[in-house]
N, C-alpha and C positions, 0 to 999 in steps of 0.2 A: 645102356648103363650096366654091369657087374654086380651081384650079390647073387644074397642066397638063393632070390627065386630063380635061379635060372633053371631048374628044370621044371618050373614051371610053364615054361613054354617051350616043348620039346619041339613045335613045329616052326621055331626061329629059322631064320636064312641063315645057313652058317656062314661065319666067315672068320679063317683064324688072325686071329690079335696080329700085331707087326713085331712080330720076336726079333727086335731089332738091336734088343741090346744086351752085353755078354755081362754077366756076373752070378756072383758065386759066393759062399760062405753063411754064416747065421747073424742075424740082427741083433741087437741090444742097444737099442737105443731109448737116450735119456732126455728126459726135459730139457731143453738148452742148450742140445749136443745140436750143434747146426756147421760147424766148421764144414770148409770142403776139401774132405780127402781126396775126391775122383773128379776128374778132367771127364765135363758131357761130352766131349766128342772121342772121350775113350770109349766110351760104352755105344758108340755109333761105329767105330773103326773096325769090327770084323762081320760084313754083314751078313746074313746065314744065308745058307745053302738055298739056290730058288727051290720050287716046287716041281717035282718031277711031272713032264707034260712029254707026249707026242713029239718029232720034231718038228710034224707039220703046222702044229699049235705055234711051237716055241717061234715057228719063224713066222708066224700071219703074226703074232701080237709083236714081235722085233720089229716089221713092216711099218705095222697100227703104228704103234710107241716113237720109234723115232722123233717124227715133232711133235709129240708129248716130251719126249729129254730134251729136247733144244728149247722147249719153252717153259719149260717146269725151271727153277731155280736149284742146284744143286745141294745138299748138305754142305758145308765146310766141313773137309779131312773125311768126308766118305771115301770106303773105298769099295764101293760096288760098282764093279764091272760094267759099263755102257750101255753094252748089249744087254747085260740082266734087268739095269734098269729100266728102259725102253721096254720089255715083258713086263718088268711087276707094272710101268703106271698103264700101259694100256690094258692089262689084266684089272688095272685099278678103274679103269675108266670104265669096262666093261661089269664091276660090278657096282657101282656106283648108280649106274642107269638100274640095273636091277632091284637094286636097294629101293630107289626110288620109286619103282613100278610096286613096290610089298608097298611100300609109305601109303602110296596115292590107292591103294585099297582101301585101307584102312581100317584090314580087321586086328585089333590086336593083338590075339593070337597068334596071330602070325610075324604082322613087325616091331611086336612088341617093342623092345626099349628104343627110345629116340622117339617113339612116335610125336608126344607133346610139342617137344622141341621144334620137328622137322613141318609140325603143323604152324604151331600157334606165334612160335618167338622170329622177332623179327631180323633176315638175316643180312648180311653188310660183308660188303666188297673189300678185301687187304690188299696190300701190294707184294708183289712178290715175295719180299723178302721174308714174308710173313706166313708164308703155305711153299715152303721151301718141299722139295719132293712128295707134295702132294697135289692126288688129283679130288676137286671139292664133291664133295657126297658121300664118297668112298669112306664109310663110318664101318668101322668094329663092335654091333651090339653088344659082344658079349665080351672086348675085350677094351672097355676103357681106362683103367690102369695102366695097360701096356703101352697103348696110344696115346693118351696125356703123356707117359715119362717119354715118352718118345719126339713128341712134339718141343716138350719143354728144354729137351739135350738139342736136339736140333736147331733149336732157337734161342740157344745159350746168351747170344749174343745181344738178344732184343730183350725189351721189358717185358718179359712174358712170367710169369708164377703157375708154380704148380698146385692145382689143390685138392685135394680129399673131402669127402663130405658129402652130406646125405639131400636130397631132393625131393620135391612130392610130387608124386604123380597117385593119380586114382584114389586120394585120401589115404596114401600108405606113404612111407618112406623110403626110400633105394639109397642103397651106398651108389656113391658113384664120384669117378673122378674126371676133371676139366683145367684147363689151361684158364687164364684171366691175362690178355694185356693192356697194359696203362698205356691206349697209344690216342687217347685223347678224354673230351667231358664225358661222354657215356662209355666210354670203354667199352672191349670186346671181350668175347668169347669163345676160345676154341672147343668146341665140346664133339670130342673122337666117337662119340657113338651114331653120331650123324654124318662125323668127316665134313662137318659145317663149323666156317666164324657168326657167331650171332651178336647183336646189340645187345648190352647187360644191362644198362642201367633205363629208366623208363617206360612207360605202356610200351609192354609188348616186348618189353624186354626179357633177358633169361632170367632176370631176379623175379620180376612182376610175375613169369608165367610160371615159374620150376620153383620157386620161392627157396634155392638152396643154401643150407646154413654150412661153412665151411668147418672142416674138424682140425684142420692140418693145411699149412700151406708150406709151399718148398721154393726155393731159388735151385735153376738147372742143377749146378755142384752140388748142396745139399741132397735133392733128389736122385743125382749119380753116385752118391758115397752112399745114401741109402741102400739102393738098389745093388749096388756094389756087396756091401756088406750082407744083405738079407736075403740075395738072389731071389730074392720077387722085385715084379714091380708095383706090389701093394696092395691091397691097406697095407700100411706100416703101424705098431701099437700105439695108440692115440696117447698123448702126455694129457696130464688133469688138465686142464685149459680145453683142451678135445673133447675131456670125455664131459665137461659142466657146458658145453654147446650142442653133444649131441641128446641130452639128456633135456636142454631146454628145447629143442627141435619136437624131442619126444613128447613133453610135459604141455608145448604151444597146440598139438594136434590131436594129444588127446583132449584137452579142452576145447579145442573144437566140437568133437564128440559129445562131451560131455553137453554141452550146450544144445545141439542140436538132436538129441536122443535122451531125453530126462529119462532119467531112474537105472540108465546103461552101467553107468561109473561105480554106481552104490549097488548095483546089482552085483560088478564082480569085485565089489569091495567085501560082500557080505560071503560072496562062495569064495574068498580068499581064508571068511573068519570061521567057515562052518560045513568045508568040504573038503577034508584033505589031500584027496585025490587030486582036485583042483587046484589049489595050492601049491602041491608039491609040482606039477607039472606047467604048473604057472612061472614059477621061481625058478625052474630048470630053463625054462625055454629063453625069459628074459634077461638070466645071467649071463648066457649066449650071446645075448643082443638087445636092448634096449628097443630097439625098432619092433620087435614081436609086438610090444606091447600095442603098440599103433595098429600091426597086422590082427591081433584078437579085435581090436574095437573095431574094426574095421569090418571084419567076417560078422560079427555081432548085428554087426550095426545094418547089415547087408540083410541078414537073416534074422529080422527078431522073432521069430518062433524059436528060435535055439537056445533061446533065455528068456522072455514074458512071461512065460506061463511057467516056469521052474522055478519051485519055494526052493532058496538054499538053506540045506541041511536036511530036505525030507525027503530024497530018495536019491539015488545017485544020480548025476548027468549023466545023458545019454551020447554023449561028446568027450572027444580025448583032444588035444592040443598033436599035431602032426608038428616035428622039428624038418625043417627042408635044410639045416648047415650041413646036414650031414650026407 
């Protein structure tokens, strides 16, 4: 999944995003503005440059790859080159098994995002049309944004939604973003940090185990004239409707908290009234992000020596608030 902690796990498997789609300019988008200026399969139409390899490399994964492209499903109106493709899916295929070998470890340090996912939520078979140039596993930890808008222009053509929005893992909240198709009663899930379709709805599903609240959802076009316009592939600035879900996301977890840690909540409600230090570095962090709030109760709550025993207002904390946005 994507946000701020990622350098929180410096020792992630890297693997870069699928920079698969061209756009350019500055964003300003408005509540309601959802028209579709951009054609998804523009922003698939110039596919970038492979990765400079060996040519002894380029031609074992040409080899490999082959019946990976005659069996993988083509984008419509891609135009990458055969031969490149036949390299990225068997280079795909080749990191996918690795991926899966950090999963089936299972330190989190190390495969960190997707882990929940790749363990707990239960996964489900599409038909072609539905994993159109892709090979299954082959997940971008660190670049889900990229890979949902990617998936979703790809898939222009199917019930697929694109959606932004926040998830729990570890009792904390992650930005992250996922595909949703309506392709039956429990619907699926394409979620690019695994490069897995999961079951959404039911035990064991991606709702029941990630419990994620959505900030923003997109139709392919929308999501291409976004992206179009803002040269990311997001987060995009959340419209009020965004921002009173992710704020009830916030307000449902830290009451969890509160519940299960008496006197937590009214402890940093009091170093809010009687420690300005705190305070002030309270209100910086969370005007940044609402989600902090979840990350303090959460460190809090991990650690209660770092607050039980500290009257607020009779000496200073021995604790400063670390900002990771930046």
């Amino acid at each position: 999944m994507t946000s701020r902690r990622a350098q929180k796990r410096s020792r992630l498997p890297q693997r870069r995003a699928r920079d698969r789609v061209a756009a350019g300019g500055t964003l300003e988008r408005r509540a309601g503005a959802g028209a579709d200026l951009v054609s998804p399969v523009s922003l698939l139409a110039r596919p970038p440059a492979p990765p400079s390899r060996p040519p002894a490399e380029t031609a074992r994964l040409a080899a490999k790859g082959a019946s990976l492209a005659a069996a993988i499903p083509k984008v419509p109106g891609s135009a990458e080159p055969e031969r490149d493709r036949a390299v990225r899916l068997a280079a795909d295929q080749e990191w996918a098994a690795e991926l899966a070998r950090n999963y089936e470890a299972g330190d989190p340090a190390v495969t960190g995002y997707g882990l929940l996912a790749w363990r707990e939520v239960t996964r489900v078979e599409v038909p072609p049309h539905l994993r159109r140039d892709l090979v299954p596993g082959a997940g971008a930890p660190l670049g889900c944004y990229e890979n949902a808008l990617w998936f979703a222009c790809a898939h222009a053509d199917q019930p697929v939604t694109l959606v932004h929005g926040v998830v729990v893992q570890g009792g904390r909240l992650w930005w992250h973003s996922w595909c949703e198709l309506d392709d039956g009663d429990a619907g699926t899930v394409y979620d690019p940090t695994c490069g897995l379709h999961f079951q959404r709805d039911g035990p064991g599903g991606y709702d029941d185990v990630l419990q994620p609240t959505a900030l923003a959802t997109f139709t392919a076009g929308q999501a291409a004239t976004a992206a179009a316009i803002s040269g990311t592939a997001g987060p995009w600035p959340l419209d009020e409707r965004g921002e009173r879900a992710l704020l009830g996301a916030v307000g449902e977890l830290a009451g969890r908290y509160a519940d299960s840690h008496p006197g937590l909540v009214e402890w940093m409600l009091e170093m809010r009234a009687r420690d300005s230090q705190f305070a002030g570095d309270f209100e910086t962090l969370v005007s940044r992000d609402a989600t902090a709030l979840v990350d303090l109760l959460a460190d809090l709550a991990g650690h209660p020596a770092k607050w039980r025993d500290h009257q607020p207002g009779t000496a200073p904390w021995a604790y400063r608030f670390v900002d990771k946005s930046t």
